[in-house]
SEBA-770673 format. One line per 5 residues: their letters; for each residue y, z, x of N, C-alpha, C. Coordinates in Angstrom, 2 decimals. Each point is the difference from the previous one (the first is absolute). Layout:
<pts>
a = Y,Z,X,Y,Z,X,Y,Z,X; ...
</pts>
This chain:
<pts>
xxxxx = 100.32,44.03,44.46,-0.44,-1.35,0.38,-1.42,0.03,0.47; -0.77,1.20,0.97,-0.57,-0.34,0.23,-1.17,0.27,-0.98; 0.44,1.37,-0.96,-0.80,0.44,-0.63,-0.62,-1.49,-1.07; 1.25,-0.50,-0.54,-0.60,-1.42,-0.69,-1.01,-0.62,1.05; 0.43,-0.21,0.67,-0.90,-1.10,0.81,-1.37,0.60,0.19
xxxxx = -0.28,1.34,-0.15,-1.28,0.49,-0.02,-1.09,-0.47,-1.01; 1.17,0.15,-1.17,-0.48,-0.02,-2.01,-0.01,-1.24,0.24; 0.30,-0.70,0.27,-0.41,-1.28,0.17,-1.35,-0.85,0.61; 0.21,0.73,0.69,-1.70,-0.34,1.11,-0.72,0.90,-0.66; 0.35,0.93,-0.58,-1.70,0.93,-0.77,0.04,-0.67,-1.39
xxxxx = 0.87,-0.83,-0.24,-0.08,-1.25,-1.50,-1.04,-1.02,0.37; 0.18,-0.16,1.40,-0.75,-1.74,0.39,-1.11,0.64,-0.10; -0.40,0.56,0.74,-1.24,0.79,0.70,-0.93,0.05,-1.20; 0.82,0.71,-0.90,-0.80,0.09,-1.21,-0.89,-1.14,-0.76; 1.28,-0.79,0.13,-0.32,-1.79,-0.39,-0.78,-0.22,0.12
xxxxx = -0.07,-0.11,1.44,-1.01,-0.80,0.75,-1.57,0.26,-0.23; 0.11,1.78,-0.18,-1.63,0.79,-0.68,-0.26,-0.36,-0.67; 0.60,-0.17,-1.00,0.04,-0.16,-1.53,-0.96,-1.50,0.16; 1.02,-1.28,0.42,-0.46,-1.12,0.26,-1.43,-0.39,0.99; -0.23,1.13,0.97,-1.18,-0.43,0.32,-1.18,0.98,-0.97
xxxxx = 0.17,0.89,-0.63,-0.81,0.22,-0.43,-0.94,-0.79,-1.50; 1.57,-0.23,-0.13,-0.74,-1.47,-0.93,-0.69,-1.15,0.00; 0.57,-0.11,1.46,-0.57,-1.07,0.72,-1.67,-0.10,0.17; -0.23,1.82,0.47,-1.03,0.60,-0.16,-0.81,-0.16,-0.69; 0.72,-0.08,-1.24,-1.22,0.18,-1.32,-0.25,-1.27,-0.33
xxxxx = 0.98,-0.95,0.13,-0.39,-1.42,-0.44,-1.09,-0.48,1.22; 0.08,0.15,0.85,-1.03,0.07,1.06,-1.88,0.10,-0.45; -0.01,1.01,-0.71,-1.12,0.81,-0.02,-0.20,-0.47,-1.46; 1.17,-0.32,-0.75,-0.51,-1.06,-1.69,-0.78,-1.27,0.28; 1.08,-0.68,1.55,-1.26,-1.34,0.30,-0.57,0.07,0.70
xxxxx = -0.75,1.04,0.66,-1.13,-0.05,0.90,-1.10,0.51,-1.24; 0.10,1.04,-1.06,-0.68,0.09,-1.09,-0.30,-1.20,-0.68; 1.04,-0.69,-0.42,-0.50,-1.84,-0.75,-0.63,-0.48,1.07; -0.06,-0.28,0.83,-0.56,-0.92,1.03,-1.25,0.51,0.25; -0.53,1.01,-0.16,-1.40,0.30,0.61,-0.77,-0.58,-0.89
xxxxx = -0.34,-0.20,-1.27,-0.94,-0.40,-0.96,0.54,-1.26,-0.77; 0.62,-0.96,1.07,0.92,-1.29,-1.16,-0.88,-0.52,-0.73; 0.61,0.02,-1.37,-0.82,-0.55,-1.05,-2.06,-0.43,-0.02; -0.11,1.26,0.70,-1.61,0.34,-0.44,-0.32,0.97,-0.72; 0.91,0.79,-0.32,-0.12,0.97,-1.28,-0.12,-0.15,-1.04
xxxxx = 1.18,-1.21,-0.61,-0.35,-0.91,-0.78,-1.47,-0.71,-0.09; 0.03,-0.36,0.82,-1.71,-0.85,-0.44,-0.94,1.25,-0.04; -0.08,1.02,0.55,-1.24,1.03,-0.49,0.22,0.51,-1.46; 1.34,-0.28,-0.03,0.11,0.52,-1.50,-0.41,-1.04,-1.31; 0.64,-1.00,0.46,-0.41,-1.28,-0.61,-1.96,-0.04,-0.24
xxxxx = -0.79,0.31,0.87,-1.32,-0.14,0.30,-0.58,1.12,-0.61; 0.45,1.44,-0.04,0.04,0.98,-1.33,-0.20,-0.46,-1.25; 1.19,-0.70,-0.16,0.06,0.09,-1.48,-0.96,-1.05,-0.64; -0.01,-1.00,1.29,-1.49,-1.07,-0.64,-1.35,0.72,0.11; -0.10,0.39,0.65,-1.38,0.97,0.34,0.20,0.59,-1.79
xxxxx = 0.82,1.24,-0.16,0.00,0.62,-1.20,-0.14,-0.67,-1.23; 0.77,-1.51,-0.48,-0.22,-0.41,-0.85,-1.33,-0.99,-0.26; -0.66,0.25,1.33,-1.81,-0.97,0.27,-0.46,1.14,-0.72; 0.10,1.38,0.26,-1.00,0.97,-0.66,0.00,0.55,-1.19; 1.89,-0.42,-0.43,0.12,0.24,-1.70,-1.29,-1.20,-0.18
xxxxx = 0.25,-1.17,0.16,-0.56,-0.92,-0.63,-1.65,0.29,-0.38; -0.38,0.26,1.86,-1.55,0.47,-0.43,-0.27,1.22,-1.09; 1.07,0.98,0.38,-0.78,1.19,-1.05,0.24,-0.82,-1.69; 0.83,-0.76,-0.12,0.16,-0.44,-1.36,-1.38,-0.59,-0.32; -0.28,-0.95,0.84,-1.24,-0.56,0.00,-1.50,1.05,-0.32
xxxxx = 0.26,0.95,0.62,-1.03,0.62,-0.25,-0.19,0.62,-1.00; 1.06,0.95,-0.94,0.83,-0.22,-0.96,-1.53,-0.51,-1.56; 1.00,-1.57,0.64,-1.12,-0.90,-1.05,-1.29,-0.04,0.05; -0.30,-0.44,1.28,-1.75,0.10,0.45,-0.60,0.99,-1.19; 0.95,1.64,0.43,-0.70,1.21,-0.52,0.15,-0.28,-1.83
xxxxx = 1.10,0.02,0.11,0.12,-0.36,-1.96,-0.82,-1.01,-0.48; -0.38,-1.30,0.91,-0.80,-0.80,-0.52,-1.83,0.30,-0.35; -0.12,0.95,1.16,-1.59,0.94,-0.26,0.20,0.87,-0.64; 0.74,0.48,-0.48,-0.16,0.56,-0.97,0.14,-0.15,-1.03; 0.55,-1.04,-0.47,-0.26,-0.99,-1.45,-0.60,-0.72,-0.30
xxxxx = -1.59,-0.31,1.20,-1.18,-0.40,0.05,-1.00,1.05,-0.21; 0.28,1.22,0.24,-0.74,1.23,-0.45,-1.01,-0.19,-1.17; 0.88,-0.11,-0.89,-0.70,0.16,-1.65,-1.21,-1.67,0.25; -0.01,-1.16,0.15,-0.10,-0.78,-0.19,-1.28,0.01,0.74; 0.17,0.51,1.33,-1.21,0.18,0.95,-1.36,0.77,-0.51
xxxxx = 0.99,1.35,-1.01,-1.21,0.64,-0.53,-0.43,-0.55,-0.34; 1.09,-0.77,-1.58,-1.07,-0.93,-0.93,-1.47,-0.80,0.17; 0.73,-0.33,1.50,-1.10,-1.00,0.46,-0.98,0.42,0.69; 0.05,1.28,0.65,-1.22,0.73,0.14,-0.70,0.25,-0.90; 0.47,0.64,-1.29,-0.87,0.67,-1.23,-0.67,-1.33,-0.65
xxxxx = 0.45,-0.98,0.27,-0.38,-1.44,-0.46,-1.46,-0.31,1.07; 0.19,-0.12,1.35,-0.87,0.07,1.04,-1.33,1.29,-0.39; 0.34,0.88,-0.65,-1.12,0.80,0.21,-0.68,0.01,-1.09; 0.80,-0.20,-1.23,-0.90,-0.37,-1.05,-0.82,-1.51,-0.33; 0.60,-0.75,0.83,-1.16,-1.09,0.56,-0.78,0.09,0.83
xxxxx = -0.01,0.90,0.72,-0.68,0.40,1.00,-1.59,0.36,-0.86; 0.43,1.17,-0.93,-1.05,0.81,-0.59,-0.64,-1.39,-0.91; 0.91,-0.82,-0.52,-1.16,-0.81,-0.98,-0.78,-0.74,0.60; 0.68,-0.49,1.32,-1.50,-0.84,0.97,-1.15,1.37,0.18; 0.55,0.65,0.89,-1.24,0.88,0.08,-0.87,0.28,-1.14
xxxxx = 0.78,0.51,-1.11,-1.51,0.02,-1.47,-0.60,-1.78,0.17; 0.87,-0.64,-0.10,-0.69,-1.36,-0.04,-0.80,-0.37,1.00; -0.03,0.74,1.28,-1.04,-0.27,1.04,-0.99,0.85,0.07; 0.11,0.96,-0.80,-0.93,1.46,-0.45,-1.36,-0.94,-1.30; 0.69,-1.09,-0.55,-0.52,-0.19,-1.50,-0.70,-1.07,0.80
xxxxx = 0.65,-1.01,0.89,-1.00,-1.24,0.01,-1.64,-0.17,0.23; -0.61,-0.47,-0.58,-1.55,0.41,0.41,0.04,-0.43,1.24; -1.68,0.11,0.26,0.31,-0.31,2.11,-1.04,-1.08,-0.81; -0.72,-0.67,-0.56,-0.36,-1.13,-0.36,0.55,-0.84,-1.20; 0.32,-1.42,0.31,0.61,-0.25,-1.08,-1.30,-1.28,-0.24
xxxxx = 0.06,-0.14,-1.05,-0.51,-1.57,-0.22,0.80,-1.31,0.27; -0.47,-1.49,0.43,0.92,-0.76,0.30,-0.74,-1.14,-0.84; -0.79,-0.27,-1.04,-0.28,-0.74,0.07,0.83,-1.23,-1.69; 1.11,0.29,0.47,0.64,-1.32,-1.10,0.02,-1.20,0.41; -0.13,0.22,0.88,-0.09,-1.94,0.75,-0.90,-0.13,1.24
xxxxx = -0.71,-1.00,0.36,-0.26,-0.15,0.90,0.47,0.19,1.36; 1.24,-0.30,-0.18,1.18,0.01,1.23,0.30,1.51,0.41; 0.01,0.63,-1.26,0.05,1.67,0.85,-0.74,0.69,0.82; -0.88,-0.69,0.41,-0.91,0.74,1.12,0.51,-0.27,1.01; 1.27,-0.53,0.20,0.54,0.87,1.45,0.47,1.54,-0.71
xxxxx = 0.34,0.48,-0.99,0.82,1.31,-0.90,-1.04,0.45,1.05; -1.42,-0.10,-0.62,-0.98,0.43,-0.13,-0.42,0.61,2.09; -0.05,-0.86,0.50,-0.14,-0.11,1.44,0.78,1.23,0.87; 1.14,0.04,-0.87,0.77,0.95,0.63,-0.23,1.43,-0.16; -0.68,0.19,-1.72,-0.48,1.40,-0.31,-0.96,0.33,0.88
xxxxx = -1.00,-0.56,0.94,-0.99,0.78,0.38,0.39,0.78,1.20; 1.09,-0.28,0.37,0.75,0.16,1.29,0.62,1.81,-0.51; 0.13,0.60,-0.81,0.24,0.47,-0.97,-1.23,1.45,0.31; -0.99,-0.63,-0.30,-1.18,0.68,-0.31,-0.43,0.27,1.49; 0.16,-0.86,0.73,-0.37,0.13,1.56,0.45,0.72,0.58
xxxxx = 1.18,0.75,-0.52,0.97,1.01,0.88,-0.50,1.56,0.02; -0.38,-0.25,-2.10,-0.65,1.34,-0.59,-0.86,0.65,0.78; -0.28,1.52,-0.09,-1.13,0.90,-0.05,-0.98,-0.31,0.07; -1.15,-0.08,0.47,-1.73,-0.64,-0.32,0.03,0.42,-1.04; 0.10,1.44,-0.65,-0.49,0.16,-1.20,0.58,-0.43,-1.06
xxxxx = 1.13,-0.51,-0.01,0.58,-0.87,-0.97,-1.19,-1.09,-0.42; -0.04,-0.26,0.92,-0.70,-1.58,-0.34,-1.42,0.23,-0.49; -0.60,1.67,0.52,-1.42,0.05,-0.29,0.48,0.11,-1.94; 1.06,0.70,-0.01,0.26,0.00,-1.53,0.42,-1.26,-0.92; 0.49,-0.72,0.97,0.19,-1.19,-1.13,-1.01,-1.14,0.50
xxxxx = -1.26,0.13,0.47,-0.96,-0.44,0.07,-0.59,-0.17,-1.57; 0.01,1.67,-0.71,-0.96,-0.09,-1.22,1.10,-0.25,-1.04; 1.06,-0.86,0.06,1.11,-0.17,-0.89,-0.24,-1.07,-0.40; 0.25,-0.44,-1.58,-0.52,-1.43,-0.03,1.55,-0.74,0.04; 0.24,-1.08,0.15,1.15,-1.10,0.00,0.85,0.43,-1.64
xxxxx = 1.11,-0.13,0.19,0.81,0.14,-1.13,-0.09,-0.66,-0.85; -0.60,0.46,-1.65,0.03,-0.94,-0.29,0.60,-1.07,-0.78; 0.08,-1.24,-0.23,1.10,-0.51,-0.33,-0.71,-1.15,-0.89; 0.87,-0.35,-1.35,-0.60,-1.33,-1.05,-0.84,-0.97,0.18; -0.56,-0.10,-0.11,-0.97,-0.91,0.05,-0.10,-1.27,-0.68
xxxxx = -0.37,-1.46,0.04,-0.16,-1.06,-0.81,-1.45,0.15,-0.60; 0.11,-0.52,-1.14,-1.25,0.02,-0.58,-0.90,-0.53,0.80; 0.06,-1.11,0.81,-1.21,-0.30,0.69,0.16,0.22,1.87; -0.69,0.13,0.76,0.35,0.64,1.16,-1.17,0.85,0.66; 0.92,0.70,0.92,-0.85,1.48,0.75,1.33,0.62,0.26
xxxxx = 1.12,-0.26,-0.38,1.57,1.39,0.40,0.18,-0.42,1.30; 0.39,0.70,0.51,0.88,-0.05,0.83,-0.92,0.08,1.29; 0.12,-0.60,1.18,-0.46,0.02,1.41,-0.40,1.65,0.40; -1.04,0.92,0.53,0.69,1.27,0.12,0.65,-0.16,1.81; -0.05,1.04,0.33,0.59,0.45,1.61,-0.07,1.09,0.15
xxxxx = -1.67,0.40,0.89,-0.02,1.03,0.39,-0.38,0.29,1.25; 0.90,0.58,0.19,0.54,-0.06,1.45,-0.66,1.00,0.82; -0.20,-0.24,1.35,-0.90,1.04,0.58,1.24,1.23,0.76; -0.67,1.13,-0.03,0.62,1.01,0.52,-0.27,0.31,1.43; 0.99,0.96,0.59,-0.13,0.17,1.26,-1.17,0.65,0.72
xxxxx = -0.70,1.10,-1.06,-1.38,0.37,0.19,-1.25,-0.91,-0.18; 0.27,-0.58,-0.43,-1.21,-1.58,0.05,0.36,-0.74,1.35; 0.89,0.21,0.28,0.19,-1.13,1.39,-0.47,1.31,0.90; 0.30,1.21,0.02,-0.59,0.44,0.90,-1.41,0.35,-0.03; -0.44,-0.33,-0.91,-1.66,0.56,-0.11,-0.74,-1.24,0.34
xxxxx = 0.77,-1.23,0.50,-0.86,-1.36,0.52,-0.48,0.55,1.52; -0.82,-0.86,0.29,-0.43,0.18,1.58,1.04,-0.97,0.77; -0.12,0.13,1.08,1.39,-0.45,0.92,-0.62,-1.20,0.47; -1.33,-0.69,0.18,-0.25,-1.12,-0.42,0.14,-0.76,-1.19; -0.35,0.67,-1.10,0.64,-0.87,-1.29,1.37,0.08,-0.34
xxxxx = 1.09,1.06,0.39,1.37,-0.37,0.17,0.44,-0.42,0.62; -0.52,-0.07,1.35,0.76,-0.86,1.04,1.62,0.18,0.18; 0.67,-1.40,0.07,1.45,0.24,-0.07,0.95,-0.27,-1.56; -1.13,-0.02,-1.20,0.81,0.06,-1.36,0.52,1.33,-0.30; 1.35,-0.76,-0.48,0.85,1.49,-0.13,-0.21,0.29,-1.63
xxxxx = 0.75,1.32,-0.30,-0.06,-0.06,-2.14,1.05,-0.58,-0.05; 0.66,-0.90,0.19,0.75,-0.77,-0.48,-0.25,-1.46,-0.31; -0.91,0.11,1.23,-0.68,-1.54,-0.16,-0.74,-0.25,-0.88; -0.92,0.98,0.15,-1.39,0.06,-1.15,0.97,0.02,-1.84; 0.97,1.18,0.09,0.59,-0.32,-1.39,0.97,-0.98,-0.12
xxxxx = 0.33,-1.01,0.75,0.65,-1.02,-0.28,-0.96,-1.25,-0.56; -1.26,-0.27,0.85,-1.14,-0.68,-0.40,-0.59,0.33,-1.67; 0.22,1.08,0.01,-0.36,0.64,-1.70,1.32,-0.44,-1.06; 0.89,-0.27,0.49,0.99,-0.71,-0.93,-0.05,-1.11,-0.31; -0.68,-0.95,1.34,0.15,-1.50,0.23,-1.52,-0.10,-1.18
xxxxx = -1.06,0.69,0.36,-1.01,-0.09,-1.03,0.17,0.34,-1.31; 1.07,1.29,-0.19,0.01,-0.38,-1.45,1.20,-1.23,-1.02; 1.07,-0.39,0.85,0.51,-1.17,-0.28,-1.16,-1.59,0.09; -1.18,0.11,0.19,-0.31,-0.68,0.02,-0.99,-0.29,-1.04; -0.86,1.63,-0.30,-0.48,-0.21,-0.83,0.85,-0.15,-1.53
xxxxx = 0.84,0.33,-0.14,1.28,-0.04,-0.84,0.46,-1.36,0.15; -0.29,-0.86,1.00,0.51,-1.63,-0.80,-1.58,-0.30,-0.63; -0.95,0.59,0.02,-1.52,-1.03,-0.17,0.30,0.62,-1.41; 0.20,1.55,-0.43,-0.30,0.47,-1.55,0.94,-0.78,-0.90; 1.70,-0.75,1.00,0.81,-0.50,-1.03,-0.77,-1.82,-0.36
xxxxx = -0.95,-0.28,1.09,-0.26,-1.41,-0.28,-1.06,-0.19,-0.76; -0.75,1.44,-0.40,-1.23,0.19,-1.06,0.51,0.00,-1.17; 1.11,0.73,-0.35,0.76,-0.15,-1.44,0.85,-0.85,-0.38; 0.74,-0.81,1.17,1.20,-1.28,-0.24,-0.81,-0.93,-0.94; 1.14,-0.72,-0.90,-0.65,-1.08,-0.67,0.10,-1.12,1.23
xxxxx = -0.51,-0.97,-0.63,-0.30,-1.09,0.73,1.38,-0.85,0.24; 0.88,0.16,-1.23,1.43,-0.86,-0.11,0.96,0.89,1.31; -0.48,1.11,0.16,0.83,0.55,1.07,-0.09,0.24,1.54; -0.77,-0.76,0.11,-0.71,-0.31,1.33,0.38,-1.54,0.44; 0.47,0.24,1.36,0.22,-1.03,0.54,-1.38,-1.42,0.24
xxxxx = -0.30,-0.86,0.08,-1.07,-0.99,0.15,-0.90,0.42,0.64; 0.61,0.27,1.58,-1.25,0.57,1.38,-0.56,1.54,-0.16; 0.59,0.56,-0.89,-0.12,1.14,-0.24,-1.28,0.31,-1.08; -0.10,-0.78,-0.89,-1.01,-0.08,-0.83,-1.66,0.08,0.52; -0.41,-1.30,0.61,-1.55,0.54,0.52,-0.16,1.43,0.46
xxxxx = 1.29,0.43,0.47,-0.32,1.15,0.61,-0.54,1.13,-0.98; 1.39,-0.02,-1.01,-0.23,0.83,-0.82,-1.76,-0.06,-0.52; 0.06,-0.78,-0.53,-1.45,-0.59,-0.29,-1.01,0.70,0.83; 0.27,0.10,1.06,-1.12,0.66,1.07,-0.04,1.01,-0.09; 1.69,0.92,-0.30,-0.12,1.63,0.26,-0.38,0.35,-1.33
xxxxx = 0.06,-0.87,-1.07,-0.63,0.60,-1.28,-1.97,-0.07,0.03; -0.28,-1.09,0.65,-1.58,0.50,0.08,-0.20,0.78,1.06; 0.71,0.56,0.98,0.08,1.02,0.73,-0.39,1.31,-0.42; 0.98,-0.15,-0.80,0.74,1.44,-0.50,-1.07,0.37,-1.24; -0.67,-0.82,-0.65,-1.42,0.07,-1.09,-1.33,0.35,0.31
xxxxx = 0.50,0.26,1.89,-1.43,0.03,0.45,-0.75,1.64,-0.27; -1.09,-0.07,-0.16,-0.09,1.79,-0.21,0.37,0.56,1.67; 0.15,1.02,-0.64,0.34,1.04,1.25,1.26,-0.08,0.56; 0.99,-1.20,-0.74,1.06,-0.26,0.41,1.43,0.12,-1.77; -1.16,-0.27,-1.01,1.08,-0.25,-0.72,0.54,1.06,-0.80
xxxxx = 1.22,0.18,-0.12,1.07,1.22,-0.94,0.71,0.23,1.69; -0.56,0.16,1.42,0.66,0.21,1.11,0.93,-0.71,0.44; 0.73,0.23,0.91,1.31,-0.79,0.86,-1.07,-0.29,1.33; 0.58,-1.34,0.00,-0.41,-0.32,1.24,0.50,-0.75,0.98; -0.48,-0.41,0.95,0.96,-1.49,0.94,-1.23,-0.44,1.46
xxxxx = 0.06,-1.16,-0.30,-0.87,-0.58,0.62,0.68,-0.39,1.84; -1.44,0.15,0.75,0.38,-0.51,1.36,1.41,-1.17,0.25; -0.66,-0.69,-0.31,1.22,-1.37,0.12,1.68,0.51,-0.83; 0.15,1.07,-0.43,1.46,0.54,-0.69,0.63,0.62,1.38; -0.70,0.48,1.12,0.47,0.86,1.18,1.17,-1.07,0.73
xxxxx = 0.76,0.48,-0.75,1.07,-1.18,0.79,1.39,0.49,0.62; -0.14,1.58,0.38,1.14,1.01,0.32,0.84,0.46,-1.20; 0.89,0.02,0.09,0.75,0.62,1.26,-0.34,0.99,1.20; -0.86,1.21,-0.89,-0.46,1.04,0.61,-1.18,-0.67,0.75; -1.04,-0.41,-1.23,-1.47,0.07,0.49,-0.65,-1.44,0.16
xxxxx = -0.03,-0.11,1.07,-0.31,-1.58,0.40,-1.36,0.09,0.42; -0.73,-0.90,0.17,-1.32,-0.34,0.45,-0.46,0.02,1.64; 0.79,0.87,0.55,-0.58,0.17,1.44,-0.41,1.02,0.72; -0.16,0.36,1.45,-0.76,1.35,0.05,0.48,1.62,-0.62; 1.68,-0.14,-0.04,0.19,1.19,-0.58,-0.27,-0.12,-1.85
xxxxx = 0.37,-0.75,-0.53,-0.42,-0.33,-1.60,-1.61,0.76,-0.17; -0.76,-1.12,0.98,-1.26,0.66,-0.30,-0.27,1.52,0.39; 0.60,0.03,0.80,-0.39,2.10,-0.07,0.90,0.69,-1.11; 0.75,-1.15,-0.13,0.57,0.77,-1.35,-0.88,0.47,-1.02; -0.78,-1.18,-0.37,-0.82,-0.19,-1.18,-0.87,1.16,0.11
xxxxx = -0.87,-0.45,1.63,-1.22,1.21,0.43,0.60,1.54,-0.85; 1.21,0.22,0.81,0.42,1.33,-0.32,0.00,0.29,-1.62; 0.98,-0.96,-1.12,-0.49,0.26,-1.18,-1.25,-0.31,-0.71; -0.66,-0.44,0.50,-1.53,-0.22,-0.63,-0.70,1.21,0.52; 0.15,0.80,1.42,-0.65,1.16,-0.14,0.87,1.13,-0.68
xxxxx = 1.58,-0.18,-0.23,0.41,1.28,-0.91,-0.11,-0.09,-2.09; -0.93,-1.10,0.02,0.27,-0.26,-1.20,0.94,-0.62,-1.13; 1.11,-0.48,1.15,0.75,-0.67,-0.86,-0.21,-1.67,-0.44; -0.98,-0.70,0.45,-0.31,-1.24,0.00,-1.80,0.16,-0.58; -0.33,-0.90,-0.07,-1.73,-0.48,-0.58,0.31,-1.69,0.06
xxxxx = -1.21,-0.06,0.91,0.07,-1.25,0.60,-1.59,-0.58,-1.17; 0.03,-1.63,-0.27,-0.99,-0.60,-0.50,0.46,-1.53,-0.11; -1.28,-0.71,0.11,0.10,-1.55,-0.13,-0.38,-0.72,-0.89; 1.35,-0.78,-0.90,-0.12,-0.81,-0.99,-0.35,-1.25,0.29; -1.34,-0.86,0.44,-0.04,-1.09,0.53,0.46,-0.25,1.30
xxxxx = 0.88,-0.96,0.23,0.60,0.29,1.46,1.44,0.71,0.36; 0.18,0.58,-1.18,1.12,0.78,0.39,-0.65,1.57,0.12; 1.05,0.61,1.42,0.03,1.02,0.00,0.61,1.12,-1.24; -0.08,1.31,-0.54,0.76,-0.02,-1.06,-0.06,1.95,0.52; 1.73,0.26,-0.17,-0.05,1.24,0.69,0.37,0.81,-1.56
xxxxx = -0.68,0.77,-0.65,0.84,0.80,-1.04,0.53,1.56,0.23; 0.65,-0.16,-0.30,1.12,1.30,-0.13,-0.62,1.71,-0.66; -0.36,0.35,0.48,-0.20,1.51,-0.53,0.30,1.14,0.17; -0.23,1.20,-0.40,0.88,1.16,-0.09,-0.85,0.69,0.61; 1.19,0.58,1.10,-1.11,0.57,1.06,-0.65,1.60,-0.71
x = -1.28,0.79,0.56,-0.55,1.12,-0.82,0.63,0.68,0.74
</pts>
């Protein structure tokens, strides 16, 4: 009897271990869930968006790269295109003369205005060389004197003036005034050869005048242009104009003489 009653109580006993140790473990299962409630989830969740942002970018980049490089070929093209235009301006800026002629129309002596600007930049000795150059030459009408010339003063002529007779004229000024004079004598040679049907009414006495002008000795086969033609752009009739003149009448590019009451400036080639 009593021995049962022992086996009995070392049955419970057992139980009871058994049962708290389970108790145990379920214990320590929800204190494990409970420490991190459902924020594991969201870091994981925030992973996998993070990861599929950077598939996306590297895909992206991906293309970027495949796309330069199927611009490769095309880019050359267009370099080898770039450089062989490159080379034909340069021969073509190698070939252009540094003087051109302008005289197809009256109106091109602005062309004209702009070349001396040109020459002004040059070397002195450029200019001492195309000093003894004559004007290009170009067709002629049967009746006439050709074309206006333009010869332009060089940078060693402006420096060999005295600093009273240069004063404050620059070579730009002085060869802009040499354009305005030869557009001018270049309307008097076109109103010596115009017929009469092609001349406007007010225009006529004139002509009339620059043809007994132009018959005078010492004046005729020359280009010329009279005082009263000084009507700018460049070379106007006031104190800088006139040192203009001073200056080409002592470098030889002007010869001054009086047809009656006109002043009459002709054009010559400097020695």
């Amino acid at each position: 009897m009593n021995s049962n009653s022992k086996n009995a109580g070392s049955s419970l006993d057992s139980l009871i271990s058994s049962f708290n140790a389970r108790i145990l473990q379920l214990q320590e299962l929800t204190i494990a869930r409970n420490m991190y409630p459902a924020s594991s989830i969201a870091d994981l969740s925030a992973v996998d968006a993070a990861v599929s942002a950077m598939e996306l970018q590297v895909q992206s980049i991906k293309d970027r790269f495949r796309d330069e490089i199927e611009a490769i070929p095309k880019t050359k093209k267009l370099l080898d295109a770039s450089l062989q235009q490159q080379k034909k301006l340069q021969n073509m800026f190698h070939h252009i003369p540094s003087q051109m002629p302008d005289r197809t129309t009256l109106s091109n002596s602005e062309i004209s205005r702009s070349l001396f600007a040109e020459f002004s930049r040059q070397d002195s000795e450029s200019y001492e060389a195309l000093k003894h150059v004559e004007p290009v030459a170009l067709p002629k009408e049967k009746k006439g004197r050709g074309y206006a010339p333009t010869w332009y003063v060089t940078g060693s002529e402006m420096d060999s003036l005295s600093s009273y007779m240069r004063g404050r004229l620059t070579l730009e000024k002085v060869n802009a005034a040499i354009t305005d004079m030869a557009s001018y004598a270049e309307a008097n040679a076109q109103l010596i050869v115009a017929p009469k049907k092609k001349l406007a009414e007010n225009l006529w006495e004139k002509a009339l005048e620059i043809r007994d002008i132009g018959g005078t000795e010492g004046i005729k086969g020359k280009h010329f242009f009279l005082e009263t033609d000084i009507k700018g752009p460049s070379l106007k009739l006031d104190n800088t104009g006139k040192a203009i003149l001073t200056v080409l009448r002592h470098l030889g590019r002007i010869n001054e003489t009086r047809v009656g009451h006109h002043r009459v400036f002709i054009l010559q080639k400097p020695h």
